[in-house]
N, C-alpha and C positions, 0 to 999 in steps of 0.2 A: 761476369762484368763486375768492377768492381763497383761496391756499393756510393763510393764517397764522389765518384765522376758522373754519377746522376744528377740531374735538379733537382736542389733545395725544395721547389714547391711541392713536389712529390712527399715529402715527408714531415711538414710541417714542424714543430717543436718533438723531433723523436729524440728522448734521450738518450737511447742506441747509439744512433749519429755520430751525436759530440762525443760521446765515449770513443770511436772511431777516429771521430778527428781526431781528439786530443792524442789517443794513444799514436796513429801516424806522426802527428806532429813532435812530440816528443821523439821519437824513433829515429825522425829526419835530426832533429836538431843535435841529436845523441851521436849519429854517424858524422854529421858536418863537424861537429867541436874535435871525434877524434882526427879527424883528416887534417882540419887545424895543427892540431899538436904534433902531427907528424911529418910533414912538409914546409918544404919554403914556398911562404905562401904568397909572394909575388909572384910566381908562376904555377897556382892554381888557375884551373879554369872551371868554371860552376857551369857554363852555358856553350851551346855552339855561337850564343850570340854576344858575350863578354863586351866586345871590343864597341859593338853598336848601345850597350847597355852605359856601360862607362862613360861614351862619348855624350848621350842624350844624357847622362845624371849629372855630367859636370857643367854642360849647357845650360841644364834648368835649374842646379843647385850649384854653383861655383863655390858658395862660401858657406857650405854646410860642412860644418868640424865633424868628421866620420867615428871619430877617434871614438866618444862621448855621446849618443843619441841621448835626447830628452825627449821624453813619450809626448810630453805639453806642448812641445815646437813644432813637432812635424803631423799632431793628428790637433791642432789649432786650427778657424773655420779659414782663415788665409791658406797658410799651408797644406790643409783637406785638399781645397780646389788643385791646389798646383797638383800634387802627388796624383788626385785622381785622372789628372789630364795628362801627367804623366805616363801613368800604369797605362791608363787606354792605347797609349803610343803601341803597345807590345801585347793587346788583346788577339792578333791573330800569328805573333811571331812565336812567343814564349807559350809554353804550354801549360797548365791552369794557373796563368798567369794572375790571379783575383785568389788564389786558396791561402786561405791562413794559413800564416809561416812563424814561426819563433824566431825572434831578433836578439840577441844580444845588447843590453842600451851600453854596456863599457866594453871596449876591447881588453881592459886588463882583469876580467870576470869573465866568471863561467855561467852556465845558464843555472842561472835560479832563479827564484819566485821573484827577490828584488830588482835581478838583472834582465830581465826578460820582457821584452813586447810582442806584445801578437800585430804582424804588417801583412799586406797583401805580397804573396812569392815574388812577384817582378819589385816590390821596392825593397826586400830582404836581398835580392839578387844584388841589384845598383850598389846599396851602401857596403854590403861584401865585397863586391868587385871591387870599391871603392876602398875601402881597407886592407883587402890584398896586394889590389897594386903600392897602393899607398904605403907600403909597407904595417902599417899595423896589425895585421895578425899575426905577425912571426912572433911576438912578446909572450905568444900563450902557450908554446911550449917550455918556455922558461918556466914559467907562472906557477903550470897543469902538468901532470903526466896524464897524455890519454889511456884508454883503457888494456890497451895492446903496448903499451911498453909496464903499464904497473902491472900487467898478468906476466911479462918475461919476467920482470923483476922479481916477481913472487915467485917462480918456478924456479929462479936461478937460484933464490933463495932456500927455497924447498930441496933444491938436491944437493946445495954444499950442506946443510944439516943430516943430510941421509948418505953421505959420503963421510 
């Protein structure tokens, strides 16, 4: 069983844990950025539930600029309450729908230290869906080479030198 889909009270402040999460979470966000880079990303799909995601994210946030997250606007004590009565929507559809997830705040950056928030998986889901359909993630393969075209590149490279 894996360790991290147990409850939290079980293990109190284990720093094991976090080291757990975080390395998952990194792992996640390392595989999502290359899959960015390498498809059109209006017709990615994250979820079997995309379409019911999208549909309640634009109901409850119409006018939330996806492009751009700012950490202050959406974890503010107004916007808490929405997001959390949000997330709730999807506590028995989405699967550990409440696990810390790494967000992206710009679509025209990559995940760093500056670029990065930590949100609950079903509101990492919404503003993806949200940006894929929306067209904005397509900009990051411009941007980025993910890791799987800069390793051909390197090998293409490596054997016209050995040729």
């Amino acid at each position: 069983m894996d360790v991290l889909t147990r409850p939290a009270e079980e293990f109190g402040n284990d720093e094991t844990l976090e080291h757990l999460w975080a390395a998952r979470a990194m792992e996640h966000s390392d595989i999502y950025f290359n899959v960015l880079c390498s498809v059109d990303t209006r017709w990615l799909k994250l979820t079997p539930h995309d379409d019911l995601i999208y549909t309640h994210f634009r109901q409850d946030f119409p006018d939330l600029d996806v492009a751009y997250i700012k950490e202050n606007e959406i974890k503010n004590n107004i916007n808490k309450a929405k997001w959390r009565a949000y997330c709730e929507k999807f506590k028995t559809i989405v699967e550990d729908y409440s696990f810390g997830t790494l967000m992206r705040a710009d679509t025209n950056g990559d995940y760093s230290e500056s670029n990065t928030i930590l949100v609950p998986r079903v509101q990492f889901y919404a503003i993806e869906i949200a940006r894929n359909r929306e067209g904005l993630n397509n900009e990051v393969k411009k941007l980025f080479k993910c890791a799987s075209k800069a390793n051909m590149e390197e090998r293409n490279h490596q054997t016209e030198i050995m040729a």
